[in-house]
N, C-alpha and C positions, 0 to 999 in steps of 0.2 A: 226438561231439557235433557237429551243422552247427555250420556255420559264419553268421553272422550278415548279412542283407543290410545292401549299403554303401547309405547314400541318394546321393545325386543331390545335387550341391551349388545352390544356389540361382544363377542367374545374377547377374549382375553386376547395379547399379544402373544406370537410365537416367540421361541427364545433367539430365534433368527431376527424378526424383526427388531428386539430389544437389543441385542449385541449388533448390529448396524444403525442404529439410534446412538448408540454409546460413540462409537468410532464418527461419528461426526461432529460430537461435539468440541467446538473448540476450546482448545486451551486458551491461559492469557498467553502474552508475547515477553520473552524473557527482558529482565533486566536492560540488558545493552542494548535494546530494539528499539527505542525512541531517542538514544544516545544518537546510534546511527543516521536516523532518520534526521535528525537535527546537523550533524554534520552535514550529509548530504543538500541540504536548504542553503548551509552556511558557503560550503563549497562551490554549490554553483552561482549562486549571489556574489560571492570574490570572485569567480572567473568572470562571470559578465561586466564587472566593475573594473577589473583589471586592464580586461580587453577593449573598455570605453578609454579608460583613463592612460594607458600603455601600450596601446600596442603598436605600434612604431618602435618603441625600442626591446619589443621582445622579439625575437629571431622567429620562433615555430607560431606566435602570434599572428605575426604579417605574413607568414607565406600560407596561413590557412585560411587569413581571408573572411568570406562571411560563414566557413562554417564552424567559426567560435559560438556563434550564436546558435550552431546544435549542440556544439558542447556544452556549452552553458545551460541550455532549456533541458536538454537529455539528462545531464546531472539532476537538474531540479525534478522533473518527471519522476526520477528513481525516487527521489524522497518525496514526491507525492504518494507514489504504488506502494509505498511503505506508509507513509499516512493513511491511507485507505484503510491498509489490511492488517494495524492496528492493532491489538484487542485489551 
């Protein structure tokens, strides 16, 4: 039976390519970044609850109407895209 060709081993890395290697690697995410990220859940979960349960008698509540319900969901959003990107 031949015997099988050897490949060729790939040259080494450039020091370019190894310093752009480096620079992408991510860090973790500091201390307070999952703090936040949790407020932001908490925040927009009370607004939405607020504006169910109150809003009749909150003033800037009733003149905005249905778009509590972006402020509420857009709060929550933000602390999803922070849940995302994590690390």
């Amino acid at each position: 039976m031949p015997k099988s060709k050897v490949r060729k081993k790939p040259e080494t890395a450039s020091p370019r390519a190894v310093s752009t290697a480096a620079a992408k690697a991510v860090a973790p995410s500091p201390t307070w970044y999952p703090i936040a990220m949790t407020v932001l859940f908490v925040l927009g979960l009370a607004y939405l609850v607020t504006y169910y349960l109150a809003s009749d008698h909150i003033a800037f509540m009733r003149s905005l109407g249905a778009w509590n319900f972006a402020v509420g969901f857009g709060i929550l959003v933000a602390g999803l895209v922070m849940a995302v990107r994590w690390r």
